[in-house]
C-alpha positions as CSV (number, residue, x, y, z in Angstrom):
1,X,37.0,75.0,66.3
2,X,34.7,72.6,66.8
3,X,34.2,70.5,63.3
4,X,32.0,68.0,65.0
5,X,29.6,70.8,65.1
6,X,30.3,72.0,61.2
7,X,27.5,71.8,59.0
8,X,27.6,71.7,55.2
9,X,30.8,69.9,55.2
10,X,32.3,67.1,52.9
11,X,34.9,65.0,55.0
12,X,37.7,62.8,53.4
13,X,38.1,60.8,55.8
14,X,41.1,57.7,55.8
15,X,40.5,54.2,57.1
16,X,42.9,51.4,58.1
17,X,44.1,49.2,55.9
18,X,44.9,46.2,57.5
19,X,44.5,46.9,61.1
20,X,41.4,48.6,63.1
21,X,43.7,49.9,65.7
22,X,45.4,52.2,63.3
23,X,41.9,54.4,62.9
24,X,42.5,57.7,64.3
25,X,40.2,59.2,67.0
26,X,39.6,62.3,65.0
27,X,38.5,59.9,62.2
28,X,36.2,58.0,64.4
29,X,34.8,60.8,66.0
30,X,33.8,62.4,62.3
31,X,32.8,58.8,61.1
32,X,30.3,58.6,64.4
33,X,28.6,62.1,64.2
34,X,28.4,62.4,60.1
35,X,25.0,62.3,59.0
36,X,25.7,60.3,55.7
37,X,28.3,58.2,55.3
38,X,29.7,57.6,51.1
39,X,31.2,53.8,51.0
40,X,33.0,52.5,48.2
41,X,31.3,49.1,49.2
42,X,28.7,49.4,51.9
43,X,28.8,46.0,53.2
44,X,32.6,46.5,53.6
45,X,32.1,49.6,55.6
46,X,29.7,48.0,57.8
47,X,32.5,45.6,59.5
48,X,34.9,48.4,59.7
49,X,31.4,50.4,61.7
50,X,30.6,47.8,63.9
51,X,34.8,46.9,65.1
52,X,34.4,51.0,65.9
53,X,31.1,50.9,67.9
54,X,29.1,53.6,65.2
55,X,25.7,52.6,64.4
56,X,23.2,54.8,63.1
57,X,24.5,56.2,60.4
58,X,22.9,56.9,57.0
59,X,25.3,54.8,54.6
60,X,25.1,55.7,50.7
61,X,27.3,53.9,48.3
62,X,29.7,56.0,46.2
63,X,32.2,53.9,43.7
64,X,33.6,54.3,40.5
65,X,30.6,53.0,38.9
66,X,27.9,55.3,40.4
67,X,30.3,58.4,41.6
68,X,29.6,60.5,38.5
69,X,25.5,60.6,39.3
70,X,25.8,60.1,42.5
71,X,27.7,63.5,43.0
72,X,24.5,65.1,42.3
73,X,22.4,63.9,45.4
74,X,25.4,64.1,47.7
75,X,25.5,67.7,46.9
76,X,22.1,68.7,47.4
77,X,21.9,66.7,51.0
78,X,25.1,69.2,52.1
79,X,23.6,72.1,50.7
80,X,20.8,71.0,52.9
81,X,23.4,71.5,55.8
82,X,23.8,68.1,56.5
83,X,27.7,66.2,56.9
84,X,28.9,63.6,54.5
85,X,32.2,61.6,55.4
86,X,34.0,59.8,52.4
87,X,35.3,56.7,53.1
88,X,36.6,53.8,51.1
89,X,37.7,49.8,51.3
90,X,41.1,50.9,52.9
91,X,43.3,53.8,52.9
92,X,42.7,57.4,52.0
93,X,40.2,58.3,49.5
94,X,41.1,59.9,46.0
95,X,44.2,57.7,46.1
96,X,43.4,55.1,43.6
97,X,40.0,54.6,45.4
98,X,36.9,56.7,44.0
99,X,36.0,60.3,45.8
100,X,37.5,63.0,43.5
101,X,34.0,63.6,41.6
102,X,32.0,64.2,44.7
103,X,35.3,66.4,45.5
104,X,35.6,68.2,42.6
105,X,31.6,68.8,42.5
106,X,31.8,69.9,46.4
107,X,34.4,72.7,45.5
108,X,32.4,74.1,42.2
109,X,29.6,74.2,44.5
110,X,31.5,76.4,47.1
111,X,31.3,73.6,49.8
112,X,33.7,73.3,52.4
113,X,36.1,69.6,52.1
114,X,38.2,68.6,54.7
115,X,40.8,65.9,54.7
116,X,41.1,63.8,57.9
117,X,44.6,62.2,57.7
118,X,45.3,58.5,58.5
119,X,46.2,55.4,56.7
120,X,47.7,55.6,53.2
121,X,49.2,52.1,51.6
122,X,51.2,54.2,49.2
123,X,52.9,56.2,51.8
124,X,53.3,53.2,54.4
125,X,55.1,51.3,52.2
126,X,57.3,54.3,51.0
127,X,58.2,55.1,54.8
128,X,59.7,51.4,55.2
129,X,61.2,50.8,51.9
130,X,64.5,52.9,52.8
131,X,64.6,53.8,49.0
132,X,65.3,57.8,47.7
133,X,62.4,59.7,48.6
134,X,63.6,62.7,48.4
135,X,61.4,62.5,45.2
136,X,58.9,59.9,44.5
137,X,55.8,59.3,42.0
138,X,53.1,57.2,42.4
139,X,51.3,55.5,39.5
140,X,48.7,53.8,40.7
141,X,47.8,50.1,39.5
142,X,51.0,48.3,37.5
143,X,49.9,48.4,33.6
144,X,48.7,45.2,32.6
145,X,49.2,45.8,28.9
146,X,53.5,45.0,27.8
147,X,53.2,47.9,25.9
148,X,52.4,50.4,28.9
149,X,54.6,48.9,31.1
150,X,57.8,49.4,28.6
151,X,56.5,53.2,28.2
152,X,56.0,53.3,32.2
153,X,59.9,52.2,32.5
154,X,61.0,54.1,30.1
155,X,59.1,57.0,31.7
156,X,61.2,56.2,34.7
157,X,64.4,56.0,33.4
158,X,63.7,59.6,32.4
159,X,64.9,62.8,35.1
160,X,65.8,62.5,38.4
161,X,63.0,60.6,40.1
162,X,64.1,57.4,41.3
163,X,61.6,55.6,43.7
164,X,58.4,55.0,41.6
165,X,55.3,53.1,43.9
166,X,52.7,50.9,42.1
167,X,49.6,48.9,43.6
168,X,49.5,45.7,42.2
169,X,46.8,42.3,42.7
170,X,48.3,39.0,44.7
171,X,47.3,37.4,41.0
172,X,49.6,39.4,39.4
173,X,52.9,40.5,41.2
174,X,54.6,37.5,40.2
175,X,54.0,38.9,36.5
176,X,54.6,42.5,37.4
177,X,58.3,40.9,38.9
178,X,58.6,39.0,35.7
179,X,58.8,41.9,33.5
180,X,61.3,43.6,35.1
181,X,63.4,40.6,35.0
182,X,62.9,40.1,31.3
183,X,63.5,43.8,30.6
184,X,66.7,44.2,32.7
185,X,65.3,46.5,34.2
186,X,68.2,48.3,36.6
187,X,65.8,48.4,39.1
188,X,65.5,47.5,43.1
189,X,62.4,46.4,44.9
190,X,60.4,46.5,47.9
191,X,57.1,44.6,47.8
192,X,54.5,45.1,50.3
193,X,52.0,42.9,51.2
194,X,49.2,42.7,53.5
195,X,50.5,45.6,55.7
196,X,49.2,46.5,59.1
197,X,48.0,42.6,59.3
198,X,49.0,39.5,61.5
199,X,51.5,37.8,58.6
200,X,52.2,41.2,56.8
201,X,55.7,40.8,54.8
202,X,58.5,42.6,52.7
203,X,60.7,41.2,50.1
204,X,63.5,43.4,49.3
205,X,66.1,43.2,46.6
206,X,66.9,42.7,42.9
207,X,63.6,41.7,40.9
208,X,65.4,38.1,40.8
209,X,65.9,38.5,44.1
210,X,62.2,38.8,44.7
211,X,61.3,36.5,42.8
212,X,62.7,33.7,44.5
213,X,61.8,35.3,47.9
214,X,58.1,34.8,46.8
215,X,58.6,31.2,45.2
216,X,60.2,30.2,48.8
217,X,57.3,31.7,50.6
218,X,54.7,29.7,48.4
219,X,51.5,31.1,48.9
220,X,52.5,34.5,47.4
221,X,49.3,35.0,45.5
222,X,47.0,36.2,48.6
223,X,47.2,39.8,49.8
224,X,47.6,43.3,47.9
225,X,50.9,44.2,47.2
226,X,52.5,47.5,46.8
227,X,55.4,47.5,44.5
228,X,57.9,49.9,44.8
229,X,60.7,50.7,42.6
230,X,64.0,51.8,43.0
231,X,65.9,53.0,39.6
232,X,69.6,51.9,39.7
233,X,71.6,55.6,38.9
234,X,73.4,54.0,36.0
235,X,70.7,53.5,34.2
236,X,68.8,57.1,34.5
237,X,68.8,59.0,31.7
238,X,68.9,62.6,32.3
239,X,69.0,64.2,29.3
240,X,66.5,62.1,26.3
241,X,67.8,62.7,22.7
242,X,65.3,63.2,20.2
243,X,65.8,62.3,16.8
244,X,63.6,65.0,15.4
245,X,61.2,67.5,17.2
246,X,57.6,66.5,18.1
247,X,56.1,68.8,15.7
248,X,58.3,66.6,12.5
249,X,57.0,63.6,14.2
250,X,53.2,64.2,14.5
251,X,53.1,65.7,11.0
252,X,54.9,62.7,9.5
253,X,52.5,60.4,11.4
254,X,49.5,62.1,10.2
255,X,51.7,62.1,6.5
256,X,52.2,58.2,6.7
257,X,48.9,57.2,8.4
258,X,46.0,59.7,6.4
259,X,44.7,60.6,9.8
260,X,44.5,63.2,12.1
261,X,46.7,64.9,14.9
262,X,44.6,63.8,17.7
263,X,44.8,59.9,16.3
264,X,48.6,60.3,15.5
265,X,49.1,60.9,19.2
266,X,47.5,57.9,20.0
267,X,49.7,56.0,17.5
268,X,52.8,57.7,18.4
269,X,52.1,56.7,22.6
270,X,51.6,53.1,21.3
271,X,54.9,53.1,19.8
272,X,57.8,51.7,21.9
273,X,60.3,54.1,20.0
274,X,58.6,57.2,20.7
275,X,60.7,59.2,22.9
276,X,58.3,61.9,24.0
277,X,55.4,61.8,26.4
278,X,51.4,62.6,25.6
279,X,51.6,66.3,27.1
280,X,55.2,67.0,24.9
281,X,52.8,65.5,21.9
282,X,49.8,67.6,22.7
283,X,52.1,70.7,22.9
284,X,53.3,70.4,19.6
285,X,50.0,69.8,18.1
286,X,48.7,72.9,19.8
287,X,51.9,74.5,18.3
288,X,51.4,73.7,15.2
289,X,47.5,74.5,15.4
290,X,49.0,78.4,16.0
291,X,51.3,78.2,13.5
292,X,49.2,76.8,10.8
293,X,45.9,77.3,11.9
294,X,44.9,73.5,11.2
C-alpha cells in the first residue's frame, strides 16, 4: 500500500532525539509529502526540516497549551482529505509530549491514525540499562513534590515490577538522586543523558554511587536525563497488608474530616501511611455507593 498516497490520515510520526541521522526514511518520506505538519514548537521543528531537506510544508503548532482547541481545526482540515503528521521536540509523540487529544478526537471522528515508529528516549534508555525488563513502567516526569515521590516508591516497592523509567530536568536529577539516598531507597540506577549526542553519558550504580559519578563529572546540570530504576528484590513487597479495608478507611475519613468521599480520597492519597492506591479508593467508594446508595 502506498500511504504516501493516503488521504484523510493523522500520522504519529517520531523524531530523533539527539541525533538527525537516527530519522527513519519512512518518517522523512511522510514528514516531506504531509500537507500540515502539528509541532509541539514550530521554530524547533523548523531546524529538524531544514537538516532533512523538507520545505514547503504547512506547519501548525499543537502543544499542551493549545491541543484541546486546536483538535477541532485539525479535524476538519483531514476530513477535508488533507494529511496531518504529528511531530514533537524529540521522541515519539503521546509519550510525555502532547498528541493524544488530536488522537483521541481523530478516532471519535472515524479517521484513520497511524504510528510511524522511530526514536523513543524511554525505550533507548531501557534497551542499554541491562536492568529486568521483563516488566517495566514508565512514569513520566520524577514528582517534584516529597510527598509524591514517597507514594511513587512505595508504589514501586509494590508487585513484581522492578525496573521503573522516569524523565527528569539537568536542574533536577541531582535532587531526584538525593531522595533516594535519603530514603534508602533499595534501588539501582542508570541515568541517561543527552543520548544520541556527541558527549552523551551513563552513570550506573547505587544512587550514592551516582551521585558521586555526577559530582566528578562537574557540569552534570546540562542535558535531559532519563532515570531509570532498578528495585533491589529484598525490598519488594509482594503481598501489602492492610490494616483495615478501603471501604473502613474512606468512611472514617469522611467520619473524622466532615467531608465527602470524593475529598477523603484526596486526603487519604496525600497521606504517607495510606497503603492503597487512588483506583483501590475509588472502588470502594463506588462500593459503598451500591451498598448504601450515598
Amino acid at each position: 500500500m502506498d500511504e504516501m498516497n493516503t488521504v484523510g490520515t493523522l500520522y504519529i510520526v517520531a523524531t530523533p532525539i539527539g541525533n538527525a541521522r537516527d530519522m527513519t526514511e519512512r518518517g522523512r518520506q511522510i514528514l516531506e509529502t504531509a500537507d500540515i505538519i502539528a509541532a509541539e514548537d514550530t521554530r524547533r521543528s523548523v531546524v529538524l526540516l531544514n537538516k532533512l531537506g523538507i520545505r514547503g510544508n504547512q506547519l501548525s503548532a499543537n502543544h499542551k497549551f493549545n491541543e484541546y482547541g486546536k483538535a477541532k481545526w485539525f479535524i476538519e482540515q483531514l476530513q477535508q482529505g488533507k494529511s496531518i503528521a504529528v511531530i514533537t521536540d524529540a521522541g515519539t509523540p503521546c509519550i510525555s509530549d502532547p498528541g493524544n487529544e488530536l488522537i483521541r478526537a481523530a478516532i471519535d471522528a472515524g479517521i484513520r491514525v497511524v504510528g510511524v515508529p522511530g526514536c523513543c528516549a524511554a525505550v533507548t534508555a531501557l534497551s542499554i540499562s541491562g536492568f529486568d525488563l521483563s516488566t517495566f513502567f514508565f512514569f513520566g516526569f520524577f514528582p517534584r513534590e516529597a510527598a509524591d515521590r514517597r507514594r511513587a516508591l512505595a508504589m514501586m516497592r509494590r508487585g513484581d515490577t522492578r525496573t521503573y523509567c522516569f524523565y527528569e530536568s539537568p536542574k533536577r536529577i541531582m535532587d531526584a538522586v538525593e531522595f533516594f539516598i535519603m530514603e534508602h531507597a533499595g534501588v539501582r540506577l542508570c541515568l541517561c543523558n543527552d543520548m544520541t549526542k556527541l558527549h552523551e553519558m551513563t552513570f550506573r550504580g547505587t544512587p550514592a554511587e551516582v551521585r558521586d559519578q555526577l559530582l566528578a563529572k562537574g557540569s552534570y546540570d546540562k542535558g535531559e536525563y532519563v532515570l531509570l530504576c532498578e528495585v533491589e528484590e529484598d525490598y519488594l513487597i509482594t503481598e501489602v497488608e492492610h490494616v483495615s479495608s478501603p471501604e473502613a478507611l474512606l468512611v472514617d475519613c469522611m467520619v473524622r474530616c466532615d467531608c465527602t468521599a470524593k475529598d477523603a480520597i484526596k486526603l487519604l492519597l496525600k497521606d504517607d501511611n495510606n497503603t492503597y492506591s487512588k483506583n483501590e479508593l475509588y472502588a470502594a467508594h463506588l462500593a459503598l455507593k451500591e451498598r448504601f446508595g450515598a
